[in-house]
N, C-alpha and C positions, 0 to 999 in steps of 0.2 A: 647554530652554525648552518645547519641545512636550509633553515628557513630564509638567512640571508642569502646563499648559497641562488638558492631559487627567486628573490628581488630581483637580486645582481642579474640573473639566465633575464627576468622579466624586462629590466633597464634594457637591457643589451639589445635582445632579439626583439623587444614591443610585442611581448606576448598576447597579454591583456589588451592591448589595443587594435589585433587584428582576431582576437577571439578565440586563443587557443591556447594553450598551457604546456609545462612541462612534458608533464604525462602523452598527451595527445602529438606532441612535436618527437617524441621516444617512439613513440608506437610507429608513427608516420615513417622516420627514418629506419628501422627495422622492418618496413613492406616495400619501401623502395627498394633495398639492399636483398631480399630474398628474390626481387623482380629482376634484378639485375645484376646481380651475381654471376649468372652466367656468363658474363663477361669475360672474366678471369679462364674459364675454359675455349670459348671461343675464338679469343684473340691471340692467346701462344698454339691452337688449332692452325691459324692461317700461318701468322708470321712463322712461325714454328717448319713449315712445310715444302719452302720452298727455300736452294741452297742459292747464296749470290754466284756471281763468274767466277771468282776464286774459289767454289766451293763450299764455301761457310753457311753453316744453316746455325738461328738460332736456339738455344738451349731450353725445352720445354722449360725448366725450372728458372732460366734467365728474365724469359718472359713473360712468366707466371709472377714474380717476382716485380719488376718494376710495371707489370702493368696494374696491380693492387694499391704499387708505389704511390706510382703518378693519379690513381683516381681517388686515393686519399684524399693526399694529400689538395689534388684541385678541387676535390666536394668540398673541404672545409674551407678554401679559401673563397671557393664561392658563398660559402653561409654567413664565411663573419666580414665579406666588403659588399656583398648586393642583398645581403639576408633573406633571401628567397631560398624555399624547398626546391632546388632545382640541384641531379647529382651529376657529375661529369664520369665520362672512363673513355677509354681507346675506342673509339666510333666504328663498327663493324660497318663494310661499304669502304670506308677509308683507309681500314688496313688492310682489304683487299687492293685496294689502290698502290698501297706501298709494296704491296707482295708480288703483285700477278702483273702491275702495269711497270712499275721502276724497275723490282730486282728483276723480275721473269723476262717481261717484254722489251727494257731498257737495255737490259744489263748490267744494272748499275749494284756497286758493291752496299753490304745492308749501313754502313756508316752513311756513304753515299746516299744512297736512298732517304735515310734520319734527317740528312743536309736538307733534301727537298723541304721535308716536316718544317722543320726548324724555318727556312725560308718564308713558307707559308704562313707560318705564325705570326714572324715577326712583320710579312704585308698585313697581315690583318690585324693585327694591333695597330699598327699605324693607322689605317683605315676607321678604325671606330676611335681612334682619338684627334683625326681630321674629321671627324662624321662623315663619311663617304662611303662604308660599308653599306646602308642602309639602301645608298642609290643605287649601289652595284647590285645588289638582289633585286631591286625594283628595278632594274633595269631586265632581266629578265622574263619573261611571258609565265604567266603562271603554270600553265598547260607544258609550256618546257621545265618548268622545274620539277612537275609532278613525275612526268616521263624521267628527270634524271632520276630520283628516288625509285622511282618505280625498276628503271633498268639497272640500279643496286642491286634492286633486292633480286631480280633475276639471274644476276652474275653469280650473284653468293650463294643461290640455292642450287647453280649449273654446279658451283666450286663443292657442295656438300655431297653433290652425285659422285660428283668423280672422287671427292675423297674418303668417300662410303665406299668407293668397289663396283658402285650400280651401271656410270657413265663409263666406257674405255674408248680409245682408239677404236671405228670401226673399221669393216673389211668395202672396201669400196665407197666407205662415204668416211666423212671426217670424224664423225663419233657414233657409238649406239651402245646397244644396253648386252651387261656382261653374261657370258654364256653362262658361269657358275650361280643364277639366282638362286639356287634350291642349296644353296650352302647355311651354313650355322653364322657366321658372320653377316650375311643379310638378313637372317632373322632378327638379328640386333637391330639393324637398321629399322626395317616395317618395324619393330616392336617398338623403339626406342620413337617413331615416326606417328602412330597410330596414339599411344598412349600419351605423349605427351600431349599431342592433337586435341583428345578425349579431357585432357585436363584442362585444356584451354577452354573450349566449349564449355566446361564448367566454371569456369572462373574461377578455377585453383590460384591460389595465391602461390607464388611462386612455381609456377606449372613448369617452366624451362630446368630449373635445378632439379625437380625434383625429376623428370623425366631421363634426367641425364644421368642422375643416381640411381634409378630403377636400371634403365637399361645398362651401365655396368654394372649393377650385383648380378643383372642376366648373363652376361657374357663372361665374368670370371665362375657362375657356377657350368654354362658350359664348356670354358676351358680345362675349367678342371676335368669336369665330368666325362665330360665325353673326347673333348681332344687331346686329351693327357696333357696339358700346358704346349700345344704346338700349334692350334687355331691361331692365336696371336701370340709372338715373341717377341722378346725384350724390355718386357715390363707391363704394357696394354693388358687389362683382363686378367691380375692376378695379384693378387693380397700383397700389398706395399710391404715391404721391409723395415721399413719406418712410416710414419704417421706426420713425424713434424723433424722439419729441420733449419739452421739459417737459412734465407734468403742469399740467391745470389745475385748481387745487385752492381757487377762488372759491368752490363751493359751503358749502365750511367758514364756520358759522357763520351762515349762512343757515336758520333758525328762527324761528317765531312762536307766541304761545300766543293769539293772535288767534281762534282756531277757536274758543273759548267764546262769544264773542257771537254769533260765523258762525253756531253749530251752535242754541246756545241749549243749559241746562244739563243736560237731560237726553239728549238726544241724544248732545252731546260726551261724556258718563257711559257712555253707553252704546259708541259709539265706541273707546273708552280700554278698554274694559273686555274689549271682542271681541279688539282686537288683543292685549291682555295675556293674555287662555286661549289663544287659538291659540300663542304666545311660550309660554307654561307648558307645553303639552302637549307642543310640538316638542322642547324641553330637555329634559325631564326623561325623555320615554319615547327620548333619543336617548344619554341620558349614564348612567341605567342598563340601557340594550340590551346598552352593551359589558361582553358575562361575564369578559374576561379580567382588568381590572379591580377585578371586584368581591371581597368577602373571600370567606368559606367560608360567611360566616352570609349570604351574599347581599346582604349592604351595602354599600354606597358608600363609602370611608372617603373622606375631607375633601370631602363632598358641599354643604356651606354654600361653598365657598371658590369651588370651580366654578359653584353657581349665581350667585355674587355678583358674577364675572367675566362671567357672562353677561347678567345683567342689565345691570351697567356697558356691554355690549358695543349694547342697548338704546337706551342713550345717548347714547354715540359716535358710532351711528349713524345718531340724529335729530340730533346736532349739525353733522354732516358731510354729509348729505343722501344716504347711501346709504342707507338704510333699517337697520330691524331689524338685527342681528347676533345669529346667535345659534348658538351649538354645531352640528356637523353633522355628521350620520348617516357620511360619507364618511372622517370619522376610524378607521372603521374598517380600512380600508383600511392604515393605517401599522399599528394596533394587529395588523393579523395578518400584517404584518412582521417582528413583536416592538416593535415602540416599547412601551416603558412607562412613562416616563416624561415630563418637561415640553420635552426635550429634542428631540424629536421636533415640538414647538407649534414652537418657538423656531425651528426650519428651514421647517418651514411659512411661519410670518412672514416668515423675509426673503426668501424667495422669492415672497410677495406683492408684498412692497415692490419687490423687484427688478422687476418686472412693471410697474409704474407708467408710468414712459416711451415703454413702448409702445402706445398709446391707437388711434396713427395705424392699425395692422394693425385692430385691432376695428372700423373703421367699413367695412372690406371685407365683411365677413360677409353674407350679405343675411339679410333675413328668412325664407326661406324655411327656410336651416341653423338658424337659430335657434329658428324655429317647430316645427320635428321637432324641437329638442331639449327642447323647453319639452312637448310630447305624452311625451313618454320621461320629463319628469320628473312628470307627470302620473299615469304609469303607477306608478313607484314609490311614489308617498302612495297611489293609490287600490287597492295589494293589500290598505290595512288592511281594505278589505270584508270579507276572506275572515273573519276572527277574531270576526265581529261574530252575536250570538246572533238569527239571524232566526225561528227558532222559536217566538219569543216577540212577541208582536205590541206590550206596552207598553215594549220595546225596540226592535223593527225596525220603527214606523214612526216611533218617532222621530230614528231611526238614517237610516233612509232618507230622512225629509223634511231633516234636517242636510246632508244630501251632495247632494241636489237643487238644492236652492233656493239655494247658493252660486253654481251655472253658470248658471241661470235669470235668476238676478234680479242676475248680476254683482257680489255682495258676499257676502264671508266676515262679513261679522257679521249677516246677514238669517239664511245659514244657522246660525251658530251660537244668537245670538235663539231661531229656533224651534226648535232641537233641545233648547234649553232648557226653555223655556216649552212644548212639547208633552208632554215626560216629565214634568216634575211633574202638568200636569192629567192626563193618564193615570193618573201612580200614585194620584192622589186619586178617581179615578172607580172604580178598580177597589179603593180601600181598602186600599191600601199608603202612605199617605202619610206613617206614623210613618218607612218605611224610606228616605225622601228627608232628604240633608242638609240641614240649616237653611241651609248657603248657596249651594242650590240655590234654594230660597225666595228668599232676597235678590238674587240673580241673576235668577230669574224678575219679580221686580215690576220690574225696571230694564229689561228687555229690554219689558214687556208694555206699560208710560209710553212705549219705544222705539217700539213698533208701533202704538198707540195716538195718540200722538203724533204722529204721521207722516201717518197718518187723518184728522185732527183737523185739523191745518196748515192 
């Protein structure tokens, strides 16, 4: 029975024929999933943090819950239609997108805000089943897409300061660093910041979880210890009461396409259209990074199949209220396992899913661990600096102002807007403008009606 068992996994995934086996596709999908695990604490961190206009904040355990949901279930749907090691979950960068840029800076309620998701998606499925997705990132300068990545990872690691305690309001300028750093609750942070650090540079496998784990067992024995249970209150930093419980997975289906009259038509245009290039850039520069993958000619083979998954993955994730889903860099991790095939998603997934019930352990976590991990993953988007042509001023300042103005002005589509709308008028003033795409054009008048707009109001 087992021996069939493993033909049948063989037929399926073409084990044997890309030189890998059961065994090694198990192992693979179990370093994926320890690399990126972190996920599930990350992303009920952000969403979790901030209340729509009406108030409503979502429920640690709501989103702890459908965000294991949706990266399940879309890693195995990626393994058994494109069969590649590639895992999907809630795109950190893009849930700060729906947090900081829609609910915070829009004002839009969190259904609202999903509506966008959901929008996005379903452009971008269409888009990779007319084949046009392909030109729309190619239609971008490489040097600007690096700087959008790059000014992600800046925003998320500005969002880990301030929701550590370290970043506050400052006196005379707009932000600075908080008077209490000699407190027991920043010690969490350095510690939880330093040592995860330390494990990276070693190339600990699973260096994020496990750093997140060290630094709460620190912080509930200092709550106990020393703060009598008062350092942190209401659950952060002290032995769960339970361990495991249902899932609560109400958020499903909680959507609104309402945000059109909210935003009014060009804005919401504009909106849909940032969070769909940041979604384009993350995909694509993360599904052909993996070399092991690719042919000889440097191709992708069944490259429509993956992004179609990922788009779908778009979807599911505005229907479900996790956010964005979308392929992640972290799969590589299995891939230099040997995973190479879909078989490797497939353990990914049910090791999300398995995950679900335990909701109760993430609301220990404090912000502190989480805030150092959100700086770390900060740090990872924003090496694309290094790659980016600063020599060149009609690229590096528009490169630069793209990755500024994101932490600045707490939105990924301000920054992306101007890193738009600044490179084309540059290549026009300097008389390059034949070598700008035409749907950089089109982009730029939607972004400049965005800014304009906004003036105007």
């Amino acid at each position: 029975m087992l021996e069939d068992r493993s033909r049948g996994f063989d037929r399926f995934f073409r084990l044997s024929e890309r030189g890998t086996s059961l065994r090694i596709e198990t192992v693979a999908g179990l370093a994926t999933w320890l690399t990126m695990s972190y996920v599930i604490f990350a992303n009920q961190t952000v969403l979790s943090s901030i209340p729509d206009r009406d108030g409503i904040r979502l429920g640690h355990d709501q989103v702890v819950a459908v965000t294991a949901l949706v990266a399940g279930v879309m890693t195995i749907v990626m393994g058994l239609v494109a069969n590649r090691p590639l895992a999907m979950a809630a795109g950190l960068g893009l849930n700060s997108f729906v947090a900081y840029a829609l609910v915070q800076g829009q004002q839009l309620s969190w259904p609202e805000a999903m509506g966008v998701v959901v929008m996005e998606g379903v452009l971008i499925t269409g888009l990779v089943l007319f084949g046009f997705r392909r030109s729309l990132i190619e239609a971008i300068p490489p040097d600007l897409r690096k700087a959008m990545a790059a000014g992600t990872g800046l925003f998320i690691a500005f969002i880990g300061l301030v929701n550590a305690g370290v970043v506050v309001p400052g006196t005379g300028t707009p932000v600075g660093l908080s008077s209490d750093l000699a407190s027991l609750r920043i010690l969490v942070f350095v510690f939880a910041l330093l040592f995860t650090t330390w494990l990276l540079m070693n190339r600990t496998r699973g260096a994020i979880p496990i750093g997140i784990l060290a630094s709460t067992l620190l912080s509930i024995f200092l709550n106990r210890g020393f703060g009598r249970g008062l350092l942190w209150a209401g659950g952060p930093a002290d032995v769960p009461h339970r361990w495991v419980a249902a899932p609560d997975l109400s958020l499903v289906g909680k959507f609104s396409f309402d945000f059109f009259p909210q935003l009014g038509i060009a804005t919401a245009l504009a909106v849909v259209l940032a969070l769909m290039l940041a979604d384009f850039f993350d995909t694509y520069g993360t599904v052909t990074g993996q070399s092991y993958l690719l042919d000889d000619d440097g191709t992708f083979p069944d490259l429509k199949r993956v992004l179609l998954v990922d788009a779908l993955g778009a979807v599911a994730g505005g229907v479900a209220s996790s956010s964005t889903n979308t392929t992640f860099i972290e799969s590589a991790s299995g891939i230099s396992e040997g995973g190479r095939t879909g078989l490797t998603s497939v353990v990914v997934g049910a090791l999300f899913l398995l995950a679900m019930p335990f909701w109760p352990v993430v609301q220990v976590i404090p912000p502190e661990a989480t805030g150092a991990v959100l700086v770390i993953i900060g740090f990872l988007l924003a090496k694309q600096l290094k790659g980016i042509e600063w020599s060149d001023p009609g690229i590096g300042i528009p490169a630069l102002l793209t990755a500024i103005v994101m932490p600045f002005t707490y939105s990924i589509t301000n920054g992306i807007g101007i890193g738009i709308l600044s490179y084309t008028v540059i290549a026009l003033l300097r008389g390059r403008g034949f070598q700008v795409n035409w749907l950089m054009y089109g982009l730029s008048i939607v972004f400049a009606w965005y800014f304009l707009h906004g003036l105007l109001a």
